[in-house]
N, C-alpha and C positions, 0 to 999 in steps of 0.2 A: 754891631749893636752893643752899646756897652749895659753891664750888666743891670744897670736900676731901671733903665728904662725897658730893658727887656720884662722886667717883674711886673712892672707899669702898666706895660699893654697886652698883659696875660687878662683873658673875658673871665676871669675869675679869680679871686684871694685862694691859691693854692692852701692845702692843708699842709702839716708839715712833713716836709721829706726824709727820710730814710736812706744811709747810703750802705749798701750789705755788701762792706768793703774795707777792709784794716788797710786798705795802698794808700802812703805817704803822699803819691803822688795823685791821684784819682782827689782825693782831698782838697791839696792844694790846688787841683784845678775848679773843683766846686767853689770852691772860698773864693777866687780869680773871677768868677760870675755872679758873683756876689749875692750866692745862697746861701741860707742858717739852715743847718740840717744838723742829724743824731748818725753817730755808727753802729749798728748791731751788724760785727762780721756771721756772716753762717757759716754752718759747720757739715761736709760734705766730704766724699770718698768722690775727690772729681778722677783720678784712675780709674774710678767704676763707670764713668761712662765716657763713650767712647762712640767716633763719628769718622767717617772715611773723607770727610769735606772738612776744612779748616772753619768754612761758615758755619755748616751745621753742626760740629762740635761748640766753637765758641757761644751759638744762641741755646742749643741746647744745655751748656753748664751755667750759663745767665740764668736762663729759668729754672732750673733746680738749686739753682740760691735760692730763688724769689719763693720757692715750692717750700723751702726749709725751713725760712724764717717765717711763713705765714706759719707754719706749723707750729712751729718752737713756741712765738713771741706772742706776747696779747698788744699788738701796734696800734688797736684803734682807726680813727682817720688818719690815714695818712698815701702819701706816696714814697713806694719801695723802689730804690734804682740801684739795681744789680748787674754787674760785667764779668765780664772774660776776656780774655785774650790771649793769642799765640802767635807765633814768631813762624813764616814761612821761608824755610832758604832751598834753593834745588829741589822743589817741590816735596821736602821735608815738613813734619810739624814738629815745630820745636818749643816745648815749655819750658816751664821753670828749672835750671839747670840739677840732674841728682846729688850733682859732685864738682870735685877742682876740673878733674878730665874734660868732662861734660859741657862743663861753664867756658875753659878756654878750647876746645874743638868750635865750641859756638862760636864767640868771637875773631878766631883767628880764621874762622873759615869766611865770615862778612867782608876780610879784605880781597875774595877770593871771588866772590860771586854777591851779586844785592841781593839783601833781602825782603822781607815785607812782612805786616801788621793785619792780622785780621784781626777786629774785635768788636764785642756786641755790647749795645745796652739797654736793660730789658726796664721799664718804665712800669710798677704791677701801683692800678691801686687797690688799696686794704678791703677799703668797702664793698667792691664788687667785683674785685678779681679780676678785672679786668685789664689786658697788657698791650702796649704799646713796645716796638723793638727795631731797633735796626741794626744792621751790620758794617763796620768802616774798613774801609781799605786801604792798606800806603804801600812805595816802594821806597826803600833807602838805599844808594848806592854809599858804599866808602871807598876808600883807597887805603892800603894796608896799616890797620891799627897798629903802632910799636908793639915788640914784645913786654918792652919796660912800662909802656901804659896797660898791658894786661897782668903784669904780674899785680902793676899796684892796686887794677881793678880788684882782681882776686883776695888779694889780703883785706883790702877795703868791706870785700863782705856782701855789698847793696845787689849787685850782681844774681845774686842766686835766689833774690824774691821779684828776678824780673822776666817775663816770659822770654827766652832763647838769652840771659843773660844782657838783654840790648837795652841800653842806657844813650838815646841820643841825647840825651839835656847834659852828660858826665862832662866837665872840663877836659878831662882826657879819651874823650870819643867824639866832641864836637867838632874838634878842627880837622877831624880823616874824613865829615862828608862831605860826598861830593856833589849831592843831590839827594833831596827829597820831596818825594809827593803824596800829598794827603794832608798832611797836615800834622806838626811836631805833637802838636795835644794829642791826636789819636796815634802817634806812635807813643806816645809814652802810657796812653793807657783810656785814655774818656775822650771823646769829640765835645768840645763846648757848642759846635755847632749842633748835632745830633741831640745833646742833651736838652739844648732851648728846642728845638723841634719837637721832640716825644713829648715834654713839661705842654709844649701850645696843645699839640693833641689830646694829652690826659684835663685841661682846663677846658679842652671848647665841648668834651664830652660834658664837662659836668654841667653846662649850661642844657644841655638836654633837660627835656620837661620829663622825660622817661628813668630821670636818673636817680637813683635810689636817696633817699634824704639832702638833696641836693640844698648846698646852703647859698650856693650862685641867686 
């Protein structure tokens, strides 16, 4: 479904969206669906929480964005769409890389074993609090990234604001897979499908006769 008509056949004029997310890339995939939204990143000790399930970590730090910024921010009407996501390999959970070590054990170990994406996206609206969420799943296999495509990843930098260091979109990471499933948009970070899903369930709510100053 391309994106204007997606906006078209939503049972309601959305209010304006919210994305509680600084990722280049989460961005650009909203823009890609051809949403106008605002960024207010929140501001969170996600170390401080902590979950023995890859899913329930990721929904769990989605909604304590959504928790933060309803606090922080005076948003008015709107809808808040906050994510997570983490990098599974050998039933590790692997985030944001600490360091050089960190970030190339990550990668060099993807030629070694596939990995996978779990990630949430938590749909809150303003006015009643109300949350819409799902969780997505991928697997990616590769075949042994060069050492010379990791060095350059490393100095390049992008690497260490990405969950397990995994960059499938990189020039220099695209041509080692071998497969993947799920779908590139949710390994890189947002499901555009998920996203038009949560967006139809936060609109068919508002047509609710129940629903608090409804403008539907």
């Amino acid at each position: 479904m391309k994106a204007a008509s997606f906006l078209s056949t939503l049972p309601c004029v959305p209010p304006p969206i919210i994305l509680g997310s600084g990722s280049a890339t989460r961005k650009a995939i909203l823009t890609e669906l051809g949403l106008s939204f605002t960024v207010v990143k929140p501001d969170i000790d996600e170390k401080a929480i902590r979950r023995p399930k890859p899913a329930d970590l990721v929904l769990a730090l989605g909604r304590a964005k959504a928790e933060a910024l309803l606090e922080r921010e005076e948003l008015g009407d709107a809808w808040l769409l906050t994510c997570d996501q983490v990098v599974v390999w050998e039933g590790q959970i692997l985030e944001k890389p600490a360091d050089e070590a960190e970030c190339r054990a990550f990668i060099d170990g993807y030629g070694r074993a596939p990995c996978g994406t779990v990630g949430s996206v938590v749909v809150t609206d303003v006015k009643t609090r109300q949350q819409w969420h799902a969780v997505d799943t991928t697997k990616v296999t590769f075949d042994p990234i060069p050492q010379a495509s990791v060095d350059a990843l490393i100095a390049e930098g992008e690497c260490f604001y990405c969950a397990g260091g995994l960059m499938v979109e990189h020039p220099l990471v695209a041509p080692h897979i071998r497969s993947l499933e799920g779908g590139q948009d949710a390994v890189m970070g947002l499901s555009k499908a998920t996203v038009e899903s949560l967006l139809r369930e936060a609109a068919l709510d508002r047509t609710n006769p129940n629903y608090s100053n409804s403008k539907c």
